[in-house]
C-alpha positions as a LaTeX table, in Angstrom:
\begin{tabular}{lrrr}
\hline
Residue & $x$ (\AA) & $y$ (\AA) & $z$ (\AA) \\
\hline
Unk1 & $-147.59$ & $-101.72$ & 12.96 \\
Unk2 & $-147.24$ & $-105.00$ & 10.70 \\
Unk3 & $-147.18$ & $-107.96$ & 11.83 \\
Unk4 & $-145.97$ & $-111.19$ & 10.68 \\
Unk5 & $-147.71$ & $-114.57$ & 11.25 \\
Unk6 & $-147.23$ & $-117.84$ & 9.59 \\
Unk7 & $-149.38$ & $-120.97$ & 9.14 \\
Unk8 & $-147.70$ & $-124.30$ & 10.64 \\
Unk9 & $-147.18$ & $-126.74$ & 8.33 \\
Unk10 & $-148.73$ & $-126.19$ & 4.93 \\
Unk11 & $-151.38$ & $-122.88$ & 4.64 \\
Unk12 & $-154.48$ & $-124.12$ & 4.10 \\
Unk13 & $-155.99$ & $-124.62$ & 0.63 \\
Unk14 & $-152.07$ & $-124.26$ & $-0.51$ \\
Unk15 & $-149.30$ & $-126.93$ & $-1.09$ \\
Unk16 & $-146.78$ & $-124.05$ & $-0.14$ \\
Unk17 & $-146.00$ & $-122.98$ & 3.06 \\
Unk18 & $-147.07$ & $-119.25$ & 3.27 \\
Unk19 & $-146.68$ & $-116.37$ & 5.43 \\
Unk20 & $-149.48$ & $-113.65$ & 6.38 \\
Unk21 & $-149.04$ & $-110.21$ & 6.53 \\
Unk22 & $-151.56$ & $-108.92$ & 9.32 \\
Unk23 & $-152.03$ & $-105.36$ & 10.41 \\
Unk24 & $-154.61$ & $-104.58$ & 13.26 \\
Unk25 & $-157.99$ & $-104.27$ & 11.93 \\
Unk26 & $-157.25$ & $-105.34$ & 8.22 \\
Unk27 & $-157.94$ & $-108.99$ & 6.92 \\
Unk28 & $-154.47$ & $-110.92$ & 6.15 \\
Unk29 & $-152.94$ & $-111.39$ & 2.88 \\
Unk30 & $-151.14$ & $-114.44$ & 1.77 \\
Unk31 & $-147.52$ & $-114.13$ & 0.90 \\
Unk32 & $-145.32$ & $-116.61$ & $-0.97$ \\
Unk33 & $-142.19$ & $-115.63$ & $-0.31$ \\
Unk34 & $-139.33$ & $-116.42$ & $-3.44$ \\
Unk35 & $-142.34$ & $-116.89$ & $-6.07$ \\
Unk36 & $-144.12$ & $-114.64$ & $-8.90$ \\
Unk37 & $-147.15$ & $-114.67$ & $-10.63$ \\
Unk38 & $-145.49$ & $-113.49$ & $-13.99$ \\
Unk39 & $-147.13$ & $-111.17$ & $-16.67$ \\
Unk40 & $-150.77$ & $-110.06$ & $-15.69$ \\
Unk41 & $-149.77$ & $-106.67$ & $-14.30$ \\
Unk42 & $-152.03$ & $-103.86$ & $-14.40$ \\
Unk43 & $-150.02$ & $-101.29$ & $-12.56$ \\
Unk44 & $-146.64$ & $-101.73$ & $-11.41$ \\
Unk45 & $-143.32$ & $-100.51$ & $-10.43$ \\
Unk46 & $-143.90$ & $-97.77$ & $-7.19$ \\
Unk47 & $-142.24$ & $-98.26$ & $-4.23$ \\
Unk48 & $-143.69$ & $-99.63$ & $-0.98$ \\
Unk49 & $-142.28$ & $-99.76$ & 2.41 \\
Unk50 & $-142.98$ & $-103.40$ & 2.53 \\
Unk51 & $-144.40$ & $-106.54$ & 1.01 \\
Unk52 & $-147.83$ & $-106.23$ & 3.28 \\
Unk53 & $-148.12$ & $-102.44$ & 2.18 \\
Unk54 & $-147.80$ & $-104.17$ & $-1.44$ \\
Unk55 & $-151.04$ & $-106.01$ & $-0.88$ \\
Unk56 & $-152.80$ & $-103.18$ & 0.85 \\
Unk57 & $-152.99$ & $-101.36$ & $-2.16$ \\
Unk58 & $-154.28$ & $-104.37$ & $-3.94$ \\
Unk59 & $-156.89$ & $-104.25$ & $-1.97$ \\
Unk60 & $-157.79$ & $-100.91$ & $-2.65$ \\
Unk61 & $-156.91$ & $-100.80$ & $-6.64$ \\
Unk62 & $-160.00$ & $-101.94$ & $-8.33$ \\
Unk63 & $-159.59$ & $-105.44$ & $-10.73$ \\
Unk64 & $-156.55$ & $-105.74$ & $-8.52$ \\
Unk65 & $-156.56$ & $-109.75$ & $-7.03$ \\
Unk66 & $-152.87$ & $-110.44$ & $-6.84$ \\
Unk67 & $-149.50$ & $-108.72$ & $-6.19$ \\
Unk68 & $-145.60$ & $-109.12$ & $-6.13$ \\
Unk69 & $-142.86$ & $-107.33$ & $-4.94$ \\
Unk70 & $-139.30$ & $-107.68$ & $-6.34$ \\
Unk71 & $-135.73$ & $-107.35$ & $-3.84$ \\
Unk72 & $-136.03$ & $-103.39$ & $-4.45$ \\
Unk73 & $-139.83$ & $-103.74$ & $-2.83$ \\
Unk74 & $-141.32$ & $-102.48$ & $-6.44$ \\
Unk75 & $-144.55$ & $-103.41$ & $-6.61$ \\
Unk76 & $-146.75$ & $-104.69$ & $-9.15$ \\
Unk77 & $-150.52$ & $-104.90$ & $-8.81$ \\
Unk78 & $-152.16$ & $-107.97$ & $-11.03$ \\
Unk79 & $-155.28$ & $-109.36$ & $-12.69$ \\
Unk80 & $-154.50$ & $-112.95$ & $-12.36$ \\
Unk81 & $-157.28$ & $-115.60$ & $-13.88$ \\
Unk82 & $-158.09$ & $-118.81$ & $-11.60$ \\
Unk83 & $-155.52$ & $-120.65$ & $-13.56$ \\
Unk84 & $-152.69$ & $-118.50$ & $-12.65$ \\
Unk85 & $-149.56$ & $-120.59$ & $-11.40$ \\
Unk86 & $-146.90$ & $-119.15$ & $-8.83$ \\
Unk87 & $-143.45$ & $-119.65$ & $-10.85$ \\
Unk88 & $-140.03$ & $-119.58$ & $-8.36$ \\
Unk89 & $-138.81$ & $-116.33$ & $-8.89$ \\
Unk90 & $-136.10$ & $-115.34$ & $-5.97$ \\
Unk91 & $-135.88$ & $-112.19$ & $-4.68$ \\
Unk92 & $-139.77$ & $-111.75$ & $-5.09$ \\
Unk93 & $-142.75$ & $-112.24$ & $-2.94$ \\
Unk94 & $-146.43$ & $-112.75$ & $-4.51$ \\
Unk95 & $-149.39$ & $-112.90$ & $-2.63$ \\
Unk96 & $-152.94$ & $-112.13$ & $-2.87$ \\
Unk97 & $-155.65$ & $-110.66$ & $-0.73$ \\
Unk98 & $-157.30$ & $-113.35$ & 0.14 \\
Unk99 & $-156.98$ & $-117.07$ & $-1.42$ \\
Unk100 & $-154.61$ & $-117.52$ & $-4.24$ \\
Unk101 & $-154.82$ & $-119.95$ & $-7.12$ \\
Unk102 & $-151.95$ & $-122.53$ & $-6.52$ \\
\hline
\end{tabular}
């Protein structure tokens, strides 16, 4: 079971408001809901159920720190450097596991 839970206000460490994706047991990943981190893709296009099942793999994919899924729920898998900047993109999420650059 997935569930959603949301930070009031602004997510910490973010200027964005964000969403979590929390299953039992597994640490939550940040989602940005209508944003991309573009280019830095190191495996992409498969299909996932949903966007926290996007960032599950992440988690598992080794070099993987960041993720986005497009309307379809394609996912992409990323390498994204500390400098990376979320770019509106609607239709997508992007999130990472963990704490993502702004």
């Amino acid at each position: 079971m997935l569930v959603i839970a949301g930070c009031v206000g602004l997510c910490p460490g973010s200027a964005l408001p964000a969403t979590t994706a929390v299953a039992p047991g597994v640490e939550p990943c940040a989602i940005f809901t209508g944003y991309d981190y573009r280019g830095y893709d190191i495996l992409k296009e498969f299909f996932v159920w949903s966007v926290g099942e996007c960032c599950q793999r992440c988690k598992s994919y080794p070099g993987c720190n960041a993720w986005a899924t497009d309307a379809s729920l394609r996912c992409y898998l990323k390498t994204i450097p500390p400098t990376a900047v979320r770019t509106v993109s609607p239709g997508q999420n992007a999130g990472c596991p963990g704490s993502c650059p702004s």
